[in-house]
C-alpha positions in Angstrom: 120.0 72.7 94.8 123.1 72.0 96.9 125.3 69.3 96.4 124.1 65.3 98.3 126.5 65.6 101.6 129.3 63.1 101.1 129.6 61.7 104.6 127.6 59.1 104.8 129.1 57.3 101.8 132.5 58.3 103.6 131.5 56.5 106.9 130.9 53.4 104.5 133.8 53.7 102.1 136.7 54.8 104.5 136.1 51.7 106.7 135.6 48.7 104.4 138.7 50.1 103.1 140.5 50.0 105.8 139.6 46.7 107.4 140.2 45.3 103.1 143.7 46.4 103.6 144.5 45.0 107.1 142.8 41.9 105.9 145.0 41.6 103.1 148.4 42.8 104.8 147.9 39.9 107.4 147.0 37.3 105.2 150.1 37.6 103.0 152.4 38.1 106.4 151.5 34.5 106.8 152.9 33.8 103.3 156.1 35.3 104.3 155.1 38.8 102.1 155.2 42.2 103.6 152.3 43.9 104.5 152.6 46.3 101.4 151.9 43.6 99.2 148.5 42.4 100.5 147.5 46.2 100.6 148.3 47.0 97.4 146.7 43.8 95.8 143.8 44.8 98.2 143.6 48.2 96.2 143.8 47.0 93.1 140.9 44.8 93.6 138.9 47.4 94.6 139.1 49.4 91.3 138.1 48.6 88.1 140.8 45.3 87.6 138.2 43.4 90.1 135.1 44.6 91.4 134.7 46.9 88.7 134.7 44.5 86.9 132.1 41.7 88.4 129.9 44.9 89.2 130.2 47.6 87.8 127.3 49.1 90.4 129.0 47.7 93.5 131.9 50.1 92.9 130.3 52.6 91.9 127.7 52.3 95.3 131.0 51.9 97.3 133.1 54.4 95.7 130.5 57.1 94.5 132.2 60.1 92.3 130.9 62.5 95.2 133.4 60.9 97.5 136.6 60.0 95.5 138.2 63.5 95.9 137.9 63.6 99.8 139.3 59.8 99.5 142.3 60.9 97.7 142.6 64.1 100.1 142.7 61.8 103.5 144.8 59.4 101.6 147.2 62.3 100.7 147.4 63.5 104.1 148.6 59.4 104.9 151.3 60.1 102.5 152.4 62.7 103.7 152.6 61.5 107.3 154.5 58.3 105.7 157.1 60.3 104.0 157.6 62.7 107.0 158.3 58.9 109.1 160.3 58.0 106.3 162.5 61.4 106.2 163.0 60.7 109.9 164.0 57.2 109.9 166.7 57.4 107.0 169.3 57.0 109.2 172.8 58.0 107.8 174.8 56.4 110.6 174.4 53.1 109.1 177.3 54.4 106.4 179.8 54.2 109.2 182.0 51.6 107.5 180.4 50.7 104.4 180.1 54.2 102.6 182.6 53.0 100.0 180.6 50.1 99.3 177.0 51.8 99.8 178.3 54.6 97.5 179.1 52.5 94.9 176.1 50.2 95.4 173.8 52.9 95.3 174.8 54.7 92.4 175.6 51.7 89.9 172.0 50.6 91.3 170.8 54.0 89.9 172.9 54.7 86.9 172.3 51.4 85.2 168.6 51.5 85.7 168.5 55.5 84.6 170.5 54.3 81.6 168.0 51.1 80.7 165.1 53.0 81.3 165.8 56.0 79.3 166.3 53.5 76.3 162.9 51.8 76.6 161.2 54.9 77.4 162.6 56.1 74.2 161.1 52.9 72.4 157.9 53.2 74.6 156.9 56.8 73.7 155.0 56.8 70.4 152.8 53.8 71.9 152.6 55.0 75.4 153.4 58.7 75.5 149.9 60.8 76.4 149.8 63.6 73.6 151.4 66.6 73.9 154.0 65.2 76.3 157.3 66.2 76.2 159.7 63.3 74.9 162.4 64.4 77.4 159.8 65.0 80.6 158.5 61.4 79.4 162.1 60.0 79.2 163.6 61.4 82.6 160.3 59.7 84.4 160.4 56.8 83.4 164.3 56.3 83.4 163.4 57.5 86.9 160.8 55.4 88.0 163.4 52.6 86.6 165.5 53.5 89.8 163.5 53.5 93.2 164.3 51.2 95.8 161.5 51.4 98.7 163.8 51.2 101.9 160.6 50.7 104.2 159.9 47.6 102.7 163.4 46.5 103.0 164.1 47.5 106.3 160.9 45.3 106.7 162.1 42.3 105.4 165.5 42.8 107.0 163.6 42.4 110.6 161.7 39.5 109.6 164.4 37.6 108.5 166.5 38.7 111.7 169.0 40.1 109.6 168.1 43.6 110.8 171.9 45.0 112.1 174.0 42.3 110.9 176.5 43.1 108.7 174.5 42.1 105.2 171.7 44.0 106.9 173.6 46.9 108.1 174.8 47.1 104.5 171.7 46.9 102.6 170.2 49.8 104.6 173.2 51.9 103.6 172.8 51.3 100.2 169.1 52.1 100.1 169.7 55.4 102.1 172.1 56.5 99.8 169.4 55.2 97.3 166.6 56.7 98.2 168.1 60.2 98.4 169.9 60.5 95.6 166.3 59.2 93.6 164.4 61.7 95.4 166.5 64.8 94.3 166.2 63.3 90.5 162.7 62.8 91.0 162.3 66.4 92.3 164.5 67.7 89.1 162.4 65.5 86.8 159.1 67.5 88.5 160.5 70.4 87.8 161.4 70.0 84.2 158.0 68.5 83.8 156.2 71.5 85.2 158.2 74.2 84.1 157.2 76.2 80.6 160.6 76.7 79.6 164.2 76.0 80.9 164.5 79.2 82.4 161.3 78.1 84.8 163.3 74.9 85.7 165.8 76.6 86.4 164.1 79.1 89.1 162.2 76.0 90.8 165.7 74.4 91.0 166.9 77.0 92.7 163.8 77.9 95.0 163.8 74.0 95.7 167.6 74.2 96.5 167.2 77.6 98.5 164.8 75.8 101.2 166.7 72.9 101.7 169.4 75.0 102.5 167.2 77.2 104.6 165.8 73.6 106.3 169.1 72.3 106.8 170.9 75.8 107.7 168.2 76.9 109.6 165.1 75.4 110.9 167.4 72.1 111.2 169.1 73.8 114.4 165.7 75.7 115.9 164.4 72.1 115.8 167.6 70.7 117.5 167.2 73.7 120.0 163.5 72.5 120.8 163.7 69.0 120.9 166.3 69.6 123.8 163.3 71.1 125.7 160.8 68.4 124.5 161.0 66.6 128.0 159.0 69.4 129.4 156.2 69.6 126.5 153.0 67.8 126.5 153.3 64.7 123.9 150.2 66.2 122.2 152.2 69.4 121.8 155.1 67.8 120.2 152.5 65.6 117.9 150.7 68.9 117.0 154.4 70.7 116.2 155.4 67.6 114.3 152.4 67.7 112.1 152.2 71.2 111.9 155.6 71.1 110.2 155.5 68.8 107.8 152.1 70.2 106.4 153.7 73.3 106.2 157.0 71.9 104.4 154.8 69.9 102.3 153.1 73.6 101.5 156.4 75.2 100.8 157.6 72.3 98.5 154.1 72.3 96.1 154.3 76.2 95.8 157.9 76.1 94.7 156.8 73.2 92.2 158.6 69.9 92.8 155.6 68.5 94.9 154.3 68.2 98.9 155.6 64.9 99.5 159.5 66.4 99.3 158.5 69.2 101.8 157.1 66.5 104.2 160.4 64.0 103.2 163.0 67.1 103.9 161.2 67.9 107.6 161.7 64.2 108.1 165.4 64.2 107.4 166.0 67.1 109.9 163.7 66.0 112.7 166.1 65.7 115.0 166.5 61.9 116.8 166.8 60.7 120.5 164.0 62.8 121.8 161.7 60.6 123.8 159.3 62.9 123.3 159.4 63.0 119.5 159.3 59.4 119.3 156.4 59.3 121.1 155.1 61.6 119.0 155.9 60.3 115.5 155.2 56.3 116.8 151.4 57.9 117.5 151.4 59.5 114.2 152.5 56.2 112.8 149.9 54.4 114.8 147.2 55.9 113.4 148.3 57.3 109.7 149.8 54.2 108.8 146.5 51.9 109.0 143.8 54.2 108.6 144.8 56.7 106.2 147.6 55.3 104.0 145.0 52.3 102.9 142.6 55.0 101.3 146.3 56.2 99.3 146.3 51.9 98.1 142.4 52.5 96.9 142.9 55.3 94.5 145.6 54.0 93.8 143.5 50.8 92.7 141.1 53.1 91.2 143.3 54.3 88.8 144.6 51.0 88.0 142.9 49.2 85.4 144.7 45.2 84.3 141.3 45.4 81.8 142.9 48.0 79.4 145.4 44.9 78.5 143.6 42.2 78.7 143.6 40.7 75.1 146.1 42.6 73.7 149.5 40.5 73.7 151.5 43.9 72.5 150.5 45.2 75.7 151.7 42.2 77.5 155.2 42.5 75.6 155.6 45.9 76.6 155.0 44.9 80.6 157.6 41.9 80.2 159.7 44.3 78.7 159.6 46.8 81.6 159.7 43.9 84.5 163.2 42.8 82.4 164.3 46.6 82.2 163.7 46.8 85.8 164.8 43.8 87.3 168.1 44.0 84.9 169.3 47.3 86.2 168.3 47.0 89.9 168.9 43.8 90.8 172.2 43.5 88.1 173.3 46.7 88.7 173.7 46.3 92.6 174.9 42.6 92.1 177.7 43.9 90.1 179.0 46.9 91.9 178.5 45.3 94.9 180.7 42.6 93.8 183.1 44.7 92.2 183.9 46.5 95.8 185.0 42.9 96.7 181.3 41.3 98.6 181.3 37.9 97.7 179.2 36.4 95.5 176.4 35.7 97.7 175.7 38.6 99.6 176.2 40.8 96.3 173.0 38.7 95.3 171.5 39.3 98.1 171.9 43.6 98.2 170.9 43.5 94.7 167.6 41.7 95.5 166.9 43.7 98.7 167.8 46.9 96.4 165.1 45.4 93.4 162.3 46.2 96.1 160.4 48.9 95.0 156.8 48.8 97.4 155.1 52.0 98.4 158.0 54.0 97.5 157.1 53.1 93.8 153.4 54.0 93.9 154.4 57.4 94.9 156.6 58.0 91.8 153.4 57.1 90.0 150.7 58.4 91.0 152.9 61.8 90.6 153.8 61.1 86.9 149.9 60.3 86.4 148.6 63.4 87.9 151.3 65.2 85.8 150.4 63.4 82.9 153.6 62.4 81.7 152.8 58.6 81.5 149.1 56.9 80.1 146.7 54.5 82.5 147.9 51.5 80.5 151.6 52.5 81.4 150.7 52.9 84.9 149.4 49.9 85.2 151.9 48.4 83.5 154.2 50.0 86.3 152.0 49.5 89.2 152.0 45.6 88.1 156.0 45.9 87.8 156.2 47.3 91.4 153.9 44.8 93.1 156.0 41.6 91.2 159.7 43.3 92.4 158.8 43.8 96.1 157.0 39.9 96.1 159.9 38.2 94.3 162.3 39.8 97.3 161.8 37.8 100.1 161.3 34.6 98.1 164.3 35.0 96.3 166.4 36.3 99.2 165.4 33.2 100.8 166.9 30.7 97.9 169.8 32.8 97.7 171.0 32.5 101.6 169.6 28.7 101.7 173.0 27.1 102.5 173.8 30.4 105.1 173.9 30.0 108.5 172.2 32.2 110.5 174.3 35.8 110.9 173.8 37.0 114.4 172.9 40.8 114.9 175.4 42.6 116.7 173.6 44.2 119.7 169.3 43.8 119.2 167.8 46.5 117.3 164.1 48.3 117.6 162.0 46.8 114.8 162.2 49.6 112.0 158.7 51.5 111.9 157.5 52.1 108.4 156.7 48.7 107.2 155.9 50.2 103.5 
C-alpha cells in the first residue's frame, strides 16, 4: 500500500502557519517588540506548550507525523536563505573608528559568557546531559550557546528607535559583527568536536572547514566580484537563480565536511559581493518571500520541539532555568557593560551596548535546534534555552528604553536604508 500523499495536509499546515506568525509578529510590533518575538511565541504555541496541550487531536490534525519532515525541510531551506541575508549584510565597515572598542566589546562579551557557561554546564551535566554524551561536546555547547548575540534583531531595534547610524548605533553594530563571527567559528569548532569519533577526525574537519573558507575567500570571493561587475546586463531572475544556487551549494559543501549547511550558506553571504543593483534586487526578493513564508515553518518545529509541560511542577527545573537566564544575562549584558566601559564609553551608553549585545532572537534558535539534532543537550534543556532566548531579546528594547530615558534624541549622521533581516 503506498504511503497517504502529504500535500493536502501541507496546503493546510504551511498556511495557518504562516498567517499565525505574521499575526503574532504584528501584534507585538505594536507593543514596541520585534517581530521575532511574536513569531517565536507563535511557535511555541503551536507545539505541545499550548495546543498540544488543550487538544491533543487538534495538533496532531494540523501537524500530522506524515507532514513534519517536509515542514522542517521548507523551514530549513528559510534558514538557510536567512543566513545567506545575514552573511551578506554583516557589514565590516561599520569598524571604521570603533574597532578598538568593538574588539574589546565583542570579545569580553564572549569570553565571560564562554567562561560562565562552561561552569554551569559543568554543574548541569549529570541532571541534563542526554546519555552517552560527551562531558566536553556538552560543555563547549552550552558555554557556546551562553555567547550569541542575534545582530538582526538588533539592527532591528536600532531602526526603530532611530538610532540606526548614530554613533551608539554605529557602535553596537560593530560590536555584534565582530560578535557574531567570532561565535560562529566556535560554534563550527564545537560541531566539529561534537561529530568527530576522535581528535584526529576534528582535526581533519577543521582543516577541510578552514580549506574552503580559504578557497571562498581566495577564490570564488573574486569570480563573484568579477560577475557582479557584469550583473547590470543579467536578467534579475538570473542573478536570484545564481544567488540561490550558491548558497545551497555552500550549504552542501559545509554539511559534507561536517560543521553544518547553515555556515556554507553564512560564508557565501559574507563574500557576496555589495553595491550590485542587481544583487540587491535579487537578495531583497529572496528576502521578500523566504523571510515570511518559509522561516515561520523554522518557528513551528521549533515550537514542536519545545515543550514548557516537561517543567511544569517541578521547581528544580525552574531553578535550573533561573540559573541559566542569570548565567546568561550576567555574561552578555555584564560582560559588554564592562569592557565597554573600560575602553572609556560612559556609563550610559556602556549599558546600553551591553543590552543591545544580551539580544539573542533567531540567531539563538539556530544554535539549538543544532545542539538538539546533535543530541548534545535534552528537550527539557532546550526548552529551558528556548525560554532564555525569547526573555533576553524581549527585555532589550524595554530596558534600552529606561536606560536612555533622560537622552536626548542622537541624530543619525546621513539617513540609512532600514537593515533587512528583521530576525
Amino acid at each position: 500500500m503506498s504511503a497517504p500523499d502529504p500535500l493536502p495536509d501541507l496546503l493546510i499546515a504551511i498556511p495557518v502557519v504562516i498567517l499565525a506568525c505574521q499575526a503574532g509578529a504584528l501584534l507585538v510590533r505594536r507593543l514596541g517588540q520585534p517581530p521575532v518575538i511574536g513569531e517565536i511565541t507563535i511557535g511555541i504555541m503551536l507545539g505541545p506548550s499550548l495546543l498540544g496541550w488543550i487538544s491533543p487531536d487538534a495538533q496532531a490534525w494540523l501537524f500530522p507525523d506524515t507532514v513534519l519532515p517536509f515542514i522542517s525541510a521548507i523551514g530549513n531551506l528559510g534558514l538557510l536563505a536567512f543566513m545567506f541575508l545575514v552573511g551578506l549584510e554583516l557589514d565590516t565597515g561599520g569598524l571604521r573608528g570603533h574597532s578598538r572598542t568593538a574588539v574589546a566589546v565583542s570579545q569580553a562579551s564572549i569570553a565571560l559568557p564562554l567562561a560562565l557557561g562552561a561552569l554551569l554546564a559543568l554543574a548541569m551535566y549529570g541532571t541534563f546531559a542526554p546519555p552517552g554524551v560527551d562531558k566536553t561536546a556538552f560543555v563547549l555547547f552550552i558555554a557556546v550557546s551562553m555567547s550569541i548575540t542575534a545582530f538582526p534583531v538588533l539592527a532591528r531595534i536600532l531602526t526603530d528607535r532611530d538610532l540606526y547610524g548614530t554613533r551608539l548605533g554605529s557602535l553596537a553594530m560593530a560590536c555584534a559583527a565582530v560578535d557574531d563571527v567570532t561565535a560562529w567559528c566556535l560554534l563550527a569548532a564545537v560541531v566539529a568536536v561534537t561529530t568527530s569519533g576522535s581528535p584526529a577526525e576534528a582535526l581533519t574537519t577543521a582543516l577541510m572547514a578552514a580549506a574552503f573558507l580559504g578557497l571562498m575567500l581566495l577564490v570564488v570571493k573574486p569570480l563573484m566580484a568579477r560577475w557582479s561587475a557584469r550583473t547590470a546586463k543579467s536578467a534579475d531572475s538570473v542573478v536570484l537563480v545564481v544567488l540561490f544556487s550558491g548558497l545551497c551549494l555552500s550549504a552542501l559543501a559545509t554539511d559534507r565536511i561536517g560543521v553544518h549547511a547553515l555556515f556554507g550558506a553564512f560564508v557565501f553571504g559574507v563574500i557576496t559581493p555589495r553595491g550590485s543593483r542587481a544583487v540587491e534586487r535579487s537578495s531583497a526578493r529572496l528576502r521578500a518571500f523566504a523571510v515570511p513564508v518559509l522561516l515561520p515553518l523554522f518557528f513551528v518545529s521549533t515550537g514542536l520541539r519545545t515543550d514548557v509541560s516537561l517543567l511544569v511542577g517541578d521547581p528544580v527545573q525552574w531553578l535550573w532555568a533561573l540559573a541559566v537566564l542569570a548565567v546568561a544575562v550576567l555574561g552578555k549584558w555584564g560582560g559588554s557593560t564592562a569592557a565597554a566601559r573600560a575602553v572609556g564609553q560612559s556609563w550610559r551608553d556602556a549599558m546600553s551596548i551591553g543590552a543591545l549585545m544580551n539580544c539573542r532572537g533567531l540567531t539563538e534558535l539556530v544554535v539549538l535546534n543544532l545542539g538538539l539534532e546533535l543530541g548534545v543537550i535534552s528537550q527539557q534543556l532546550f526548552t529551558i534555552l528556548v525560554l532564555m532566548a525569547l526573555i533576553t531579546t524581549a527585555v532589550t528594547s524595554p530596558a534600552l528604553t529606561w536606560i536612555r530615558r533622560d537622552t536626548a534624541p542622537e541624530k543619525p549622521p546621513v539617513p540609512l536604508p532600514e537593515p533587512a533581516s528583521t530576525r
